[in-house]
C-alpha positions as CSV (number, residue, x, y, z in Angstrom):
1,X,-100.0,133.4,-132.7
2,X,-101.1,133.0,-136.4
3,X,-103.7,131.2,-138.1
4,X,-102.5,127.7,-137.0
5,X,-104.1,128.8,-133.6
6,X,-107.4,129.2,-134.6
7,X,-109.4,126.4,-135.4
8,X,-111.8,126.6,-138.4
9,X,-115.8,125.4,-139.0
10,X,-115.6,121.8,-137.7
11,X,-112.0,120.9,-137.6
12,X,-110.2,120.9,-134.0
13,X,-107.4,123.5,-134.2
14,X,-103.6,122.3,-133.7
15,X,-103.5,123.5,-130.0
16,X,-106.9,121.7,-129.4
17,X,-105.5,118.4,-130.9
18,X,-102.3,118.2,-129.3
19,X,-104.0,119.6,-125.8
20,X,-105.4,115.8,-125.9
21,X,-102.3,114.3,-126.9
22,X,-99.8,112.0,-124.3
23,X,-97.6,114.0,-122.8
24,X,-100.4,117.3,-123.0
25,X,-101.3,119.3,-119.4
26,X,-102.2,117.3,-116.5
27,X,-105.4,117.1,-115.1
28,X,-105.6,121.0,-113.4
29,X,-103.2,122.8,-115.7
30,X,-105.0,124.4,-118.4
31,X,-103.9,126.0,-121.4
32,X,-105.5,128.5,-123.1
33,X,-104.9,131.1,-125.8
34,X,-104.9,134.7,-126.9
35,X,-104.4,136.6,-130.2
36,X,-100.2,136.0,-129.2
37,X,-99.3,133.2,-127.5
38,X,-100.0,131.0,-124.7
39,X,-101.3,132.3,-121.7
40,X,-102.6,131.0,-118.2
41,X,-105.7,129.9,-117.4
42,X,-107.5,130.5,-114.0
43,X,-106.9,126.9,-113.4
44,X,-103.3,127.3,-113.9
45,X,-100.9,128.2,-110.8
46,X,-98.5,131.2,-110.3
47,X,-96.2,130.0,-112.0
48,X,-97.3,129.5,-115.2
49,X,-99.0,133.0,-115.1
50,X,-95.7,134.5,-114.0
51,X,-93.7,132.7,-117.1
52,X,-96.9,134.0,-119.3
53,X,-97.7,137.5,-118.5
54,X,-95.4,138.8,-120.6
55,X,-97.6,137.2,-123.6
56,X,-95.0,135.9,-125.9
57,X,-92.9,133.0,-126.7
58,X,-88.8,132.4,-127.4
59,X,-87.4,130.0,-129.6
60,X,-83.9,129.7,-130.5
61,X,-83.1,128.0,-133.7
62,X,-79.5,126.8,-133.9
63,X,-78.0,125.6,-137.5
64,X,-74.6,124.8,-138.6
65,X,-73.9,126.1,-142.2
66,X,-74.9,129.2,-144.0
67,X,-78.2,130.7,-143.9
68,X,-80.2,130.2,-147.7
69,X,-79.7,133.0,-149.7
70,X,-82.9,135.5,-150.2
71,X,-81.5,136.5,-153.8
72,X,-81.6,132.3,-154.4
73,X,-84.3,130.5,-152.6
74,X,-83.9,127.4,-150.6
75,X,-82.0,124.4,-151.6
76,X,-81.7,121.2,-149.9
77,X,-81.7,120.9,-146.4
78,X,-82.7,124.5,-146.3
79,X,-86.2,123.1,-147.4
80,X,-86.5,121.3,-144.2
81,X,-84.9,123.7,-142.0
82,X,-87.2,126.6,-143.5
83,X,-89.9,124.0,-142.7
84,X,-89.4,124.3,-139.3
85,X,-88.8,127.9,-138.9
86,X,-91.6,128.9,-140.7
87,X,-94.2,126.0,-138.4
88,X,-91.8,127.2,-135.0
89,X,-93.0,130.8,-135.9
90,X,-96.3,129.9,-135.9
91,X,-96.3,128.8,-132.1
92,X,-93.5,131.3,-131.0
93,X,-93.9,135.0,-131.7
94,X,-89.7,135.8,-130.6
95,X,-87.3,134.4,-132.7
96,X,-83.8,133.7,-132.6
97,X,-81.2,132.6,-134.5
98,X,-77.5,131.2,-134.5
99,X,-75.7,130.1,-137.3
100,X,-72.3,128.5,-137.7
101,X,-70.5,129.7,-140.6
102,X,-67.2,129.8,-142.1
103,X,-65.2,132.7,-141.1
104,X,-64.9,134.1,-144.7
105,X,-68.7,134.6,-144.9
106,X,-68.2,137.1,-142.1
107,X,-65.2,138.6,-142.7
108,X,-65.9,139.2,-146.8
109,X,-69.1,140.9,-145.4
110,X,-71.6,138.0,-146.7
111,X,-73.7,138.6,-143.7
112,X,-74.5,142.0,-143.8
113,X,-77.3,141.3,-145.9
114,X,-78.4,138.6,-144.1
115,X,-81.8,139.2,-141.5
116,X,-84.2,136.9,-140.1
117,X,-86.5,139.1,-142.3
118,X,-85.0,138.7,-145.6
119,X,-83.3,134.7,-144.9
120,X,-86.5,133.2,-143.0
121,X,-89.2,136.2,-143.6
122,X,-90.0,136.0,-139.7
123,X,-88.9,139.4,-137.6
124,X,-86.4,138.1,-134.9
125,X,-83.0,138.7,-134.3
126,X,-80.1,136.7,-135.7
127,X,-76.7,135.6,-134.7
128,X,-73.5,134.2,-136.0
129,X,-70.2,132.2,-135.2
130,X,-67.8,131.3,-137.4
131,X,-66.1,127.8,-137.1
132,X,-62.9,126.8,-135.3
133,X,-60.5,126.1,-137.0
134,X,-57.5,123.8,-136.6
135,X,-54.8,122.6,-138.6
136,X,-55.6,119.1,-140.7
137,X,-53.2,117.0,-138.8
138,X,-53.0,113.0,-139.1
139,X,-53.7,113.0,-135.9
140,X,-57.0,115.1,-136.2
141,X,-58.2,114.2,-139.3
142,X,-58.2,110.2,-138.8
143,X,-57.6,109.5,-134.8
144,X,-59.4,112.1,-132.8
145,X,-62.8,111.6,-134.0
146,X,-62.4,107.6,-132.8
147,X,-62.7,109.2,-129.3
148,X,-65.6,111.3,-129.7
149,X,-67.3,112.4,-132.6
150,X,-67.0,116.0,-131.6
151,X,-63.3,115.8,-132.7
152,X,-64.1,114.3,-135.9
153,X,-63.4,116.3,-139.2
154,X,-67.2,117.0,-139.4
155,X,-68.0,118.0,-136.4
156,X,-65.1,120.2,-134.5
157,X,-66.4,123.1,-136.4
158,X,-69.2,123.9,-134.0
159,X,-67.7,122.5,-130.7
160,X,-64.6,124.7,-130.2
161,X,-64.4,127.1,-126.7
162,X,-65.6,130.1,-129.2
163,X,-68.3,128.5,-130.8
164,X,-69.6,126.8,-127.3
165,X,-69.5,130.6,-125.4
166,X,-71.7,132.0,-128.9
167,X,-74.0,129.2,-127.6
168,X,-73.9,130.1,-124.0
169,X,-74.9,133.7,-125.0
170,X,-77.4,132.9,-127.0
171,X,-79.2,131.0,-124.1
172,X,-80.7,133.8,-122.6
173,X,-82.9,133.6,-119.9
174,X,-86.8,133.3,-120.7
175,X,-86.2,131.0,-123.8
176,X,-89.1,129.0,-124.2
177,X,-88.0,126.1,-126.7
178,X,-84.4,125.4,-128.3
179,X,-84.8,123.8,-132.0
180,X,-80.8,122.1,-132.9
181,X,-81.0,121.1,-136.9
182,X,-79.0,118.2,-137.3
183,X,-76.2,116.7,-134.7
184,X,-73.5,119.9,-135.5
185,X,-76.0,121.7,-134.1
186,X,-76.6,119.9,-131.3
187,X,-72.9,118.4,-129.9
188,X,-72.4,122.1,-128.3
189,X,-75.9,121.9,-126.4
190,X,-74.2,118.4,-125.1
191,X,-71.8,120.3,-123.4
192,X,-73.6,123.7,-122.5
193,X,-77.1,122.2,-121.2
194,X,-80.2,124.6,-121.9
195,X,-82.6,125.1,-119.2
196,X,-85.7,124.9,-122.2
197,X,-86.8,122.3,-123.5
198,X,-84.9,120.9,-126.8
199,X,-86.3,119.6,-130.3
200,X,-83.6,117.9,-132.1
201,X,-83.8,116.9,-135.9
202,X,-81.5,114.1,-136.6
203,X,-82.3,114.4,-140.2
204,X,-79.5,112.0,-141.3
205,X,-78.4,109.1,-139.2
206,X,-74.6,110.4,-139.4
207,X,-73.5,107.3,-138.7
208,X,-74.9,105.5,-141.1
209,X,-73.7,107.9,-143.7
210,X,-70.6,107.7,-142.6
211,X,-70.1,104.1,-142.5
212,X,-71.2,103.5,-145.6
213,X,-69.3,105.9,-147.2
214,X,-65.8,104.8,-145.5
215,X,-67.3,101.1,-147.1
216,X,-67.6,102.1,-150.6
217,X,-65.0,101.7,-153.6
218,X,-62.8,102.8,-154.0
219,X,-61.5,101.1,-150.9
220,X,-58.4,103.4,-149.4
221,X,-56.4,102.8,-145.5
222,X,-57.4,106.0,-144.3
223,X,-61.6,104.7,-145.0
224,X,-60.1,102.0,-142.1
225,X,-60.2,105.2,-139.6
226,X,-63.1,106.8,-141.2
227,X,-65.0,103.8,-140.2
228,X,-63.6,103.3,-136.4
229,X,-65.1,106.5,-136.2
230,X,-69.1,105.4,-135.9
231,X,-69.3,104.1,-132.5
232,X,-68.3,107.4,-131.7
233,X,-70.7,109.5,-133.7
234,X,-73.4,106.8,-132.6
235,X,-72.7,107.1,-129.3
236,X,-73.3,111.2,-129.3
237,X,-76.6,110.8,-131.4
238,X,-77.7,108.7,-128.3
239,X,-76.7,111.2,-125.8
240,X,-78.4,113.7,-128.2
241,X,-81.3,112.1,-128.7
242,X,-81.3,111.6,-124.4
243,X,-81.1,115.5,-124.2
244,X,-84.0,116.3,-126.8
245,X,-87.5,116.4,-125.4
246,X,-88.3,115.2,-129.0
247,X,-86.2,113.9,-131.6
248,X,-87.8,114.0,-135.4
249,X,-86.6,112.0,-138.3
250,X,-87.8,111.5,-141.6
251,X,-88.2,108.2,-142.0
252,X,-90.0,105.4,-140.5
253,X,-86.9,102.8,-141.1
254,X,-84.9,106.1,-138.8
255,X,-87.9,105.8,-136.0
256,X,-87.5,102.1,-136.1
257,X,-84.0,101.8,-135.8
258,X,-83.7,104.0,-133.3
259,X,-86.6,102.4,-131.1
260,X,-84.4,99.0,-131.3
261,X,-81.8,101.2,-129.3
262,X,-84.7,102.7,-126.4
263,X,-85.4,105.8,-128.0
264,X,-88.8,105.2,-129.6
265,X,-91.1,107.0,-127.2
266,X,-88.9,110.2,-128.2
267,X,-89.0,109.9,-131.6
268,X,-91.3,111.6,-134.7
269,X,-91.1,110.9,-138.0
270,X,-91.4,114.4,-139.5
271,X,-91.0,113.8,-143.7
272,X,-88.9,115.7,-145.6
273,X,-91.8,117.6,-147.9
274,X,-92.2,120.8,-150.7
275,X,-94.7,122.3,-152.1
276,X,-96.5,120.8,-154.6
277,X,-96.9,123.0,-157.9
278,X,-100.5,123.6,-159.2
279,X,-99.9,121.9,-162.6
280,X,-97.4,119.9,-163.5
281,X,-95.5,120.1,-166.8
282,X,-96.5,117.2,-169.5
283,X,-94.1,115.0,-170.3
284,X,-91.0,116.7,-171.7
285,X,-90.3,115.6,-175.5
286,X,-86.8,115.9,-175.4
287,X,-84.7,113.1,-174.7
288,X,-83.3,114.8,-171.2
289,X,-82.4,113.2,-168.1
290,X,-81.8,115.5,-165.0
291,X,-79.3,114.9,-161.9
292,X,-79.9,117.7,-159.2
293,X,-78.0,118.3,-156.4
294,X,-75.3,120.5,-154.4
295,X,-71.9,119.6,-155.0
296,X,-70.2,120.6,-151.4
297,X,-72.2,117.2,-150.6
298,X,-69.7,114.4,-151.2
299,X,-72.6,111.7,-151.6
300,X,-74.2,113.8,-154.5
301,X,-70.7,114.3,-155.9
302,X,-70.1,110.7,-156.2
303,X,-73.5,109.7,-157.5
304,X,-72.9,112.1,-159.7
305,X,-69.4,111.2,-161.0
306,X,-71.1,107.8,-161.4
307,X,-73.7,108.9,-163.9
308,X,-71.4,110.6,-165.7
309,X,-68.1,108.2,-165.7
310,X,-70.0,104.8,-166.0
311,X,-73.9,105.1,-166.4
312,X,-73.9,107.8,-169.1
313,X,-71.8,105.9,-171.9
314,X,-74.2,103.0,-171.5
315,X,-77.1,105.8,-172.2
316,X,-75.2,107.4,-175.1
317,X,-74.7,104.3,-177.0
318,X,-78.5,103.2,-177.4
319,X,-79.5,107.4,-177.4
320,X,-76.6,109.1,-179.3
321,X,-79.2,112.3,-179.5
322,X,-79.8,112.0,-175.2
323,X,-78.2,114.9,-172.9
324,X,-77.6,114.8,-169.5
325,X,-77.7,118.0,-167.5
326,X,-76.2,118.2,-163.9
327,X,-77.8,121.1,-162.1
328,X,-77.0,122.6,-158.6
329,X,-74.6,124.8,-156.3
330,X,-70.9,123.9,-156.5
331,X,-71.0,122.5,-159.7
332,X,-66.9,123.0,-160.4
333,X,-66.5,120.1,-157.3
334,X,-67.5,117.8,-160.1
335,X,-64.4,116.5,-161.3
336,X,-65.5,115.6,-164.9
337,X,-66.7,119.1,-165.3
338,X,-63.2,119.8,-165.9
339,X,-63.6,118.1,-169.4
340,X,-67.3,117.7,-169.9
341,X,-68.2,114.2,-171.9
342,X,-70.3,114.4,-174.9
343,X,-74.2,115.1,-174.5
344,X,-73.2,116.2,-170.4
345,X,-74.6,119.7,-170.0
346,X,-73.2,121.4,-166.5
347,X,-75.9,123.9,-165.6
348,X,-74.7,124.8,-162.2
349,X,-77.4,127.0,-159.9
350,X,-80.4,127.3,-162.1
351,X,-83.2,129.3,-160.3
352,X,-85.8,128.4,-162.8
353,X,-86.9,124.8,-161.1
354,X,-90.1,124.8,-162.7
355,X,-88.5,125.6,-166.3
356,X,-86.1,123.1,-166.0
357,X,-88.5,120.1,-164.9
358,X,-90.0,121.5,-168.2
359,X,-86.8,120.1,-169.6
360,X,-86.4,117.2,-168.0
361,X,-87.9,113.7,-169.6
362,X,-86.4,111.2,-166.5
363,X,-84.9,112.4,-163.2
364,X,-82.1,110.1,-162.0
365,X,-80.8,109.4,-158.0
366,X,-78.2,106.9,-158.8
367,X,-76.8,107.4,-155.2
368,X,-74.3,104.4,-153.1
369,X,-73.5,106.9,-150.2
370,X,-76.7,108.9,-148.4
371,X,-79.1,108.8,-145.0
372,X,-82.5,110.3,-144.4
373,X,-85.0,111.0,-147.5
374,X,-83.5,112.4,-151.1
375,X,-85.8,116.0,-151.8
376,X,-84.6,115.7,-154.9
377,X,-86.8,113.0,-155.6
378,X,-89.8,114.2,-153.7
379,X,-89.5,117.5,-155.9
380,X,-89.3,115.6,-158.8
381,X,-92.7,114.0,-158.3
382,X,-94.5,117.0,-157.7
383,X,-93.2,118.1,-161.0
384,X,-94.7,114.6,-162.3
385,X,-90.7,113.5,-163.7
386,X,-90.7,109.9,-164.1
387,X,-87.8,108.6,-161.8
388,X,-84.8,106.3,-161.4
389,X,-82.9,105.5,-158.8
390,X,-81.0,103.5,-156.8
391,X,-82.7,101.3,-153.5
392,X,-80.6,103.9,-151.1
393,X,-81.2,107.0,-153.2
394,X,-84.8,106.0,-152.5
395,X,-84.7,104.9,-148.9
396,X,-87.2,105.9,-146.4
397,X,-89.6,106.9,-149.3
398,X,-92.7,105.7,-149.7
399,X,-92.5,105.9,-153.7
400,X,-93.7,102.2,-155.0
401,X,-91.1,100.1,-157.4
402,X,-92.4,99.8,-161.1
403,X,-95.4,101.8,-160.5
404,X,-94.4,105.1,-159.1
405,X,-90.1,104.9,-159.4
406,X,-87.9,102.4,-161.0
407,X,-85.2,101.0,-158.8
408,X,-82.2,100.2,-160.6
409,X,-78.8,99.5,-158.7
410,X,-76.1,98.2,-161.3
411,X,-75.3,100.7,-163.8
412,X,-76.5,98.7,-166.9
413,X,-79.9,97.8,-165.3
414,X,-79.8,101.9,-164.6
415,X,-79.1,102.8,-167.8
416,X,-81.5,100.4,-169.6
417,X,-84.3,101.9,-167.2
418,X,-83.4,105.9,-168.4
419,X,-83.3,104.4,-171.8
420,X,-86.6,102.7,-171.6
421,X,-88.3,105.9,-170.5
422,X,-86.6,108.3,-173.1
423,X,-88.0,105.8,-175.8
424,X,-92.2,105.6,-173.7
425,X,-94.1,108.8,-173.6
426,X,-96.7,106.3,-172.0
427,X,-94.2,104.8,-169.8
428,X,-93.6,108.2,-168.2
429,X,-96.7,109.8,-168.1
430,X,-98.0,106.7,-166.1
431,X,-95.0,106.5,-163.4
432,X,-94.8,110.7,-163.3
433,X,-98.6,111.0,-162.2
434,X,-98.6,108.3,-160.0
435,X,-95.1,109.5,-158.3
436,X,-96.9,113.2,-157.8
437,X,-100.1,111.5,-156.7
438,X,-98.0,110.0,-154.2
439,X,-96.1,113.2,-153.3
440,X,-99.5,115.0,-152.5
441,X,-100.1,112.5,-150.1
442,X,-97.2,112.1,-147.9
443,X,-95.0,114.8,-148.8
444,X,-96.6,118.0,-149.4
445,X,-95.1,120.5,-147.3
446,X,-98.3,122.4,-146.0
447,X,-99.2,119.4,-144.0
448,X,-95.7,118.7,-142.6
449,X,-95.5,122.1,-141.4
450,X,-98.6,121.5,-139.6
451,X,-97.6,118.5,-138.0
452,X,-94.5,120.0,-136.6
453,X,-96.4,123.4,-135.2
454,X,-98.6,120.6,-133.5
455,X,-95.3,119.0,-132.1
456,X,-93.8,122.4,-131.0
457,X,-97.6,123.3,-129.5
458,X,-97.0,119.6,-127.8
459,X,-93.6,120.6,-126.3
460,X,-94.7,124.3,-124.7
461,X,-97.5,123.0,-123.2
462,X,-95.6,119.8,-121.5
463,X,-93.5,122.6,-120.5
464,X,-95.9,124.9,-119.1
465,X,-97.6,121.8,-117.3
466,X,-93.9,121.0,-115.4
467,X,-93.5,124.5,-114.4
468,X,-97.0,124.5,-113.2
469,X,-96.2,121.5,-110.9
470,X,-92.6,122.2,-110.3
């Protein structure tokens, strides 16, 4: 184990504080542990000394999508994932990994480069699958996935007979914990059932994603199949969330929601979180506003196409010297960047976040379509950007209206808020520091990563204490 095992001067480690939790050893099982992992006690029975001798701990960690780039950094949902590699390798000292990617990653050679070393900077070993494919029929693209959400467009990918052997492999024997991030990950596990124990993180409600974007202009028939769809993706987050020992989301409206449905005693709200920069940059003088985001996300590509299209004019006519810049992966999905309006810069990947925050005067969400928490805002605070956004761009945040974010959902109350701010040095300093105030508090990523070690630690030990009595 690392330094998350060891308590320091006056503060109860992790393990010691989770130990006391519900759902920690039973009265008679102990748990103790050594420079490595956990081991047996002399209170604890055969069994757990037989499944501890060998002094380490497995994890598997299953993902759908390809691995962050090392020559890139982490974008993202990668922030969260790497979030829970890097607080899982804390607790377990063997690491796996299996990733579903698109078959031209592997066959253009993409993944020779690609290690648990040099992706997630944790030895271990690490495994992929490439998608199934299937031809786009009407039938699958619009019926199938009213049956079961593992036929739907989104999901087939990781739930063909291929992709569910690579999962049967990679359940080897000894495995201590399997981590799933997000439901592609997990449908397969539905169907191949791991003997360890299972954290799932539901990091979007898919369903609600996918409802609301199937209910959003423009309104189109095949959006009428889009939407019969939910029950079914609903219906296999419950029987995921049923599987998983422990389900985290990153909201409390998620945990909530899902407690109305009889899941709350399985539930953790784990935050999506980065790390906060020492010093943030002063406010920028030039007369910027920022949309980040990656564009193989078809919510970011719409709330971006809506800056741009109908928000941006409004800008330009009060601000004729404002720009715009659009920053992220996949930038040429943007169908405007085809013929870039006036002002609009299209940056694409930039790997200079903290230069261009420098740049930026007011960072904008103005997102219809999304679920869990938007990074994008929470790594705009700790960069102390004053912020605009939608009510559903800044859903399950904890930022405060008019005194830490503005909230803007029509497009001319939007772009009179960006105006506002490009026009208010004092205006923007005030909502900046208070947004990265707020950001230290809930958000910074060092003390999410502890909570979840202190989940995983949580999980092992219930674990230990079952085979101990079993």
């Amino acid at each position: 184990m690392r330094h998350a095992r060891r308590g320091r001067a006056g503060r109860t480690s992790l393990w010691d504080r989770t130990a006391r939790q519900p759902g920690g050893p039973p009265e008679g099982v102990a748990v103790t542990w050594n420079q490595r992992g956990p081991c047996d006690s002399p209170a604890a029975d055969a069994g757990v000394r037989r499944r501890h001798d060998r002094q380490t701990l497995h994890a598997l960690i299953i993902s759908a999508g390809i691995p962050p780039d090392p020559a890139l950094g982490d974008f993202g949902n990668d922030r969260r994932l790497r979030l829970f590699v890097d607080a899982i390798g804390r607790v377990c000292d063997r690491m796996s990994f299996l990733h579903f990617v698109p078959e031209t990653f592997l066959t253009s050679g993409g993944a020779d480069s690609f290690t648990s070393e040099t992706v997630w900077r944790i030895p271990g070993t690490m495994h992929f699958a490439p998608y199934a494919r299937r031809q786009e029929t009407f039938a699958n693209y619009y019926l199938k996935g009213i049956v079961a959400a593992r036929h739907g467009k989104a999901f087939f990918t990781t739930t063909g007979v291929s992709q569910l052997d690579a999962v049967r492999a990679a359940l080897t024997s000894g495995l201590d914990l399997v981590f799933a991030f997000e439901l592609p990950a997990m449908l397969p596990l539905l169907a191949v059932r791991p003997a360890a124990p299972v954290l799932f993180d539901l990091n979007d409600l898919i369903h609600r994603v996918h409802r609301r974007a199937a209910t959003s202009p423009p309104l189109r028939p095949g959006k009428v199949a889009h939407l019969l769809q939910v029950p079914a993706i609903l219906a296999d987050e419950r029987r995921a969330i049923r599987l998983a020992v422990r389900t985290s989301v990153c909201a409390d409206a998620d945990a909530r929601f899902l407690a109305r449905l009889g899941a709350g005693s399985k539930i953790v709200v784990v935050p999506n979180a980065v790390t906060c920069p020492a010093q943030a940059p002063p406010v920028s003088p030039e007369p910027t506003l920022l949309f980040l985001g990656k564009y193989n996300y078809e919510p970011n590509v719409m709330a971006a196409e809506r800056l741009v299209r109908r928000i941006w004019p409004l800008v330009r006519r009060a601000r004729p010297d404002a720009r715009l810049m659009l920053a992220g992966g996949d930038i040429e999905r943007l169908p405007s960047a085809a013929a870039p309006p006036p002002g609009v810069e299209y940056l694409g990947f930039v790997p200079d976040l903290e230069q261009l925050y420098a740049r930026t005067r007011v960072a904008c969400c103005p997102l219809d379509v999304a679920g869990g928490t938007r990074l994008k805002l929470i790594e705009a605070a700790a960069y102390a950007r004053p912020m605009v956004s939608t009510r559903i761009g800044a859903e399950g945040l904890a930022f405060r209206g008019e005194t830490e974010i503005l909230l803007r959902d029509d497009d001319a109350g939007f772009a009179a808020a960006c105006v506002e701010l490009l026009g208010d040095d004092v205006r923007c300093g005030q909502l900046g520091s208070a947004a990265r105030r707020r950001m230290i508090q809930s958000y910074e990523a060092s003390n999410v990563r502890d909570q979840i070690s202190a989940l995983v630690g949580e999980v092992v030990i219930a674990q230990a204490a079952q085979s101990a009595l079993g």
